[in-house]
C-alpha positions as CSV (number, residue, x, y, z in Angstrom):
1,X,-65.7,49.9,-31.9
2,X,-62.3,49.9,-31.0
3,X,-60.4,46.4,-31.3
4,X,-57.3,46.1,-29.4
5,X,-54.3,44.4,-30.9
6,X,-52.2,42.1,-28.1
7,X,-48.9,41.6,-29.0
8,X,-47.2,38.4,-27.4
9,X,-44.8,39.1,-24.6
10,X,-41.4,37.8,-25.2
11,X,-40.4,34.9,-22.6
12,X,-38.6,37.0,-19.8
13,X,-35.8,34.0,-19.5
14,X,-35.2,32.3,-16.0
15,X,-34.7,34.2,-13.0
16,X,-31.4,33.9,-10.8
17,X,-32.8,32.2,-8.3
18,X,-33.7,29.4,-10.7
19,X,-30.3,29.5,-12.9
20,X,-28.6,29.0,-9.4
21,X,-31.0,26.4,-7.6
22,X,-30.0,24.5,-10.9
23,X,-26.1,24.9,-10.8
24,X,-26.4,24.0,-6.9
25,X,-28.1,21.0,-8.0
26,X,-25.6,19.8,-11.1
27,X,-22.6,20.5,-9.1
28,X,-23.7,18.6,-6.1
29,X,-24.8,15.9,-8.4
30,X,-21.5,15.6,-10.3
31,X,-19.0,15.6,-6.9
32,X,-21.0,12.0,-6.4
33,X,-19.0,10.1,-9.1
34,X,-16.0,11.8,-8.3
35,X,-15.8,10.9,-4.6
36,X,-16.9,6.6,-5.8
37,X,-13.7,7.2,-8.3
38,X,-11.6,8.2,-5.8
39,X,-12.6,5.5,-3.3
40,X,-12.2,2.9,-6.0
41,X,-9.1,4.5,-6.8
42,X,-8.1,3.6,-3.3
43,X,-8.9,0.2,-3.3
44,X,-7.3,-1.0,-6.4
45,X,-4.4,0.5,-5.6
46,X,-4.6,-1.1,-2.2
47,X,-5.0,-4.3,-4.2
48,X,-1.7,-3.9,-6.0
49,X,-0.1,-3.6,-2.6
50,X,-1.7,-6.4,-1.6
51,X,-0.5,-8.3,-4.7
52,X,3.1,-6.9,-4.6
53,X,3.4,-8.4,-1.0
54,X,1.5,-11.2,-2.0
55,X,4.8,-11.5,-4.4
56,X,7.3,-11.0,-2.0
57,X,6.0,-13.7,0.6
58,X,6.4,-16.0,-2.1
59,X,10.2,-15.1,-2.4
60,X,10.8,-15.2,1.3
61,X,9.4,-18.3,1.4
62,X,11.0,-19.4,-1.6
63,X,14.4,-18.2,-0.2
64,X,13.7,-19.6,2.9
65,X,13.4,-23.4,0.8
66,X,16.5,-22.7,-1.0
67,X,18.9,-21.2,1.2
68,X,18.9,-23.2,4.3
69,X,15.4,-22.8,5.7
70,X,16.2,-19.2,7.2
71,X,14.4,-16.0,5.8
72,X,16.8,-13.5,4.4
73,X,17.0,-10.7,7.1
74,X,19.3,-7.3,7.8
75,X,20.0,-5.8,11.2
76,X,19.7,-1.7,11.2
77,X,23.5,-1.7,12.2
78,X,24.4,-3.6,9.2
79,X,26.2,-6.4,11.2
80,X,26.2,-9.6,9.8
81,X,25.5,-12.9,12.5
82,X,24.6,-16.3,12.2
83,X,21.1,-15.9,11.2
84,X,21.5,-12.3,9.6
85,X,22.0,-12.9,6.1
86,X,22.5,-9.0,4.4
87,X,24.2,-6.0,5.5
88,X,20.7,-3.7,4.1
89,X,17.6,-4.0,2.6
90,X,18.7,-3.4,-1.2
91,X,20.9,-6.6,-1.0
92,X,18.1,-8.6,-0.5
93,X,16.1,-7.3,-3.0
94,X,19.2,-7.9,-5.3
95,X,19.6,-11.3,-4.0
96,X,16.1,-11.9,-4.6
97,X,16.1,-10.6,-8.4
98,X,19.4,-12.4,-8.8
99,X,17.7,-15.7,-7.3
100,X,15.0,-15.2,-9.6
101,X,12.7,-15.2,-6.7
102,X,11.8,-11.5,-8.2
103,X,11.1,-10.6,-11.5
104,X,14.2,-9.8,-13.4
105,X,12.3,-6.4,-14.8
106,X,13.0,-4.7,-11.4
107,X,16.6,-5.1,-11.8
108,X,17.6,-1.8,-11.9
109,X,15.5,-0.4,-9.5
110,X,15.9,0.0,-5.8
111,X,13.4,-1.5,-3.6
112,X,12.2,1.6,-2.2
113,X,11.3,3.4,-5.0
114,X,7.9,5.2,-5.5
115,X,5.0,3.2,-7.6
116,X,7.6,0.4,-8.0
117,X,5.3,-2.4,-6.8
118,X,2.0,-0.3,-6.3
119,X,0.7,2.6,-6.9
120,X,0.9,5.4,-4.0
121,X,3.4,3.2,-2.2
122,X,6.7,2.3,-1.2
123,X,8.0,-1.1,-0.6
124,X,10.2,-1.5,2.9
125,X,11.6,-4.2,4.1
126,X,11.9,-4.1,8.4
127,X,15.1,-5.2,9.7
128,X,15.1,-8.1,11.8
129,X,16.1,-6.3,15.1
130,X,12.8,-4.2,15.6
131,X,11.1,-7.8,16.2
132,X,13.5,-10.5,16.8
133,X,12.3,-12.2,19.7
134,X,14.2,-13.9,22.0
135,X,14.2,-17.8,21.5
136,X,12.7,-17.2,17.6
137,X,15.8,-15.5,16.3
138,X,15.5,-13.0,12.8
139,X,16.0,-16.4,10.8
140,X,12.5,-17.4,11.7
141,X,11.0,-14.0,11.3
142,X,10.6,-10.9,8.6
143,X,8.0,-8.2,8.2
144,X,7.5,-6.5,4.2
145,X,5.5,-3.2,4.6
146,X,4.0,-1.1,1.7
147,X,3.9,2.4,2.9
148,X,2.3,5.2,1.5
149,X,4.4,8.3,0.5
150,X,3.0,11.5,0.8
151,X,1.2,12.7,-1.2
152,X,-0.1,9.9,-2.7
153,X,-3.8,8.6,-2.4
154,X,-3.3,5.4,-0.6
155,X,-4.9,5.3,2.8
156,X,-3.1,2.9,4.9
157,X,-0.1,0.7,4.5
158,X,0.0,-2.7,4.6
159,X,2.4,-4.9,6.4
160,X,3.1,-8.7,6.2
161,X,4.5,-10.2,9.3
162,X,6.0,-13.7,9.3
163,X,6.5,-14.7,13.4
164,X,5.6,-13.7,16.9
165,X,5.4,-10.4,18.0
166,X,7.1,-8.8,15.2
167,X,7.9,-4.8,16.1
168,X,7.5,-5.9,19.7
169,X,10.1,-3.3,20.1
170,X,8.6,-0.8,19.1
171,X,4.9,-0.3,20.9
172,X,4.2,2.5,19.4
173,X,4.1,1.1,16.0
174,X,2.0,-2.2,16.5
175,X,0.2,-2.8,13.3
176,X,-3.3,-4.0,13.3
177,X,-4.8,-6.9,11.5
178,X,-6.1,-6.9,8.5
179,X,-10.0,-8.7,9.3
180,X,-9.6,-12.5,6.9
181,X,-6.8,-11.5,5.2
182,X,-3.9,-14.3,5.3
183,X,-1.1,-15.4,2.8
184,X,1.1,-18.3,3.2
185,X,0.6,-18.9,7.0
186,X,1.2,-15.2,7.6
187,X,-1.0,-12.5,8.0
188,X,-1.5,-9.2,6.9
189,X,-1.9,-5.6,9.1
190,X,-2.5,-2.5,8.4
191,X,0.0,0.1,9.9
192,X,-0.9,2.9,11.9
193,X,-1.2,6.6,10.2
């Protein structure tokens, strides 16, 4: 009688389909976490926006205490009237530092400067003639914007607005309200894209 010796088969491995079905599902797996980084990302650089115009209502208001009960405020032309204080927006922001109404540590700097204040934005400061409405006058108004640059990953700038109908001048860039978001009696937009 014959006896037949079976010899084990080695384990063939795992078939294309299989070693791709798997990478399909890691890499689909792994772009989850990335996208809820980048969304956070977003927001907490949207919060240090939100905390660097938090910062500069404080000054206006500040200024507005100190210096006469006016906000400070430029004109576009750079003419100086009764209620325009500055001939552009880098003199307040050095009248603010040297009022101490800023953090000396930005001395140096100009206002505008990329990542200054926040991350992914830009800090501008509106001059009072693209809002000052008749029978309110600039002294009574301002409006401090963080802007994202391009290229950066911030969404939507933000934009506080101290008095009526601030840009009224300019419909086609009416901001929109930022939904329970208030500081110091004014309240924040967003801006459109």
């Amino acid at each position: 009688m014959k006896t037949s010796c079976k010899i084990p088969k080695k384990p063939q491995g795992y078939s294309l389909i299989e070693m791709l079905t798997v990478t399909a599902l890691i890499l689909i797996i792994s772009t989850v976490p990335v996208a809820l980084l980048r969304r956070s990302r977003e927001k907490v650089h949207e919060a240090e926006a939100l905390s660097a115009l938090r910062m500069m209502a404080l000054a206006y208001e500040n200024y507005w205490a100190q210096e006469g009960h006016r906000y400070p405020n430029y004109r576009s032309d750079g003419m100086i009237t009764k209620d325009i204080t500055h001939t552009n927006a880098e003199a307040i922001w050095d009248d603010l530092i040297k009022l101490r109404l800023i953090p000396a540590h930005y001395s140096g700097y100009p206002h505008n400067r990329r990542d200054l204040l926040a991350r992914g934005y830009v800090l501008s400061i509106f001059p009072a003639d693209y809002g000052a409405v008749p029978g309110v006058g600039p002294a009574n108004t301002y409006a401090i914007g963080m802007i994202p640059y391009k290229g950066s990953t911030a969404k939507r700038g933000l934009a506080i607005i101290q008095g009526p109908r601030f840009f009224s001048n300019y419909p086609t860039y009416l901001p929109r309200k930022l939904k329970g978001a208030n500081l110091l009696n004014t309240e924040i937009y967003t801006l459109p894209e």
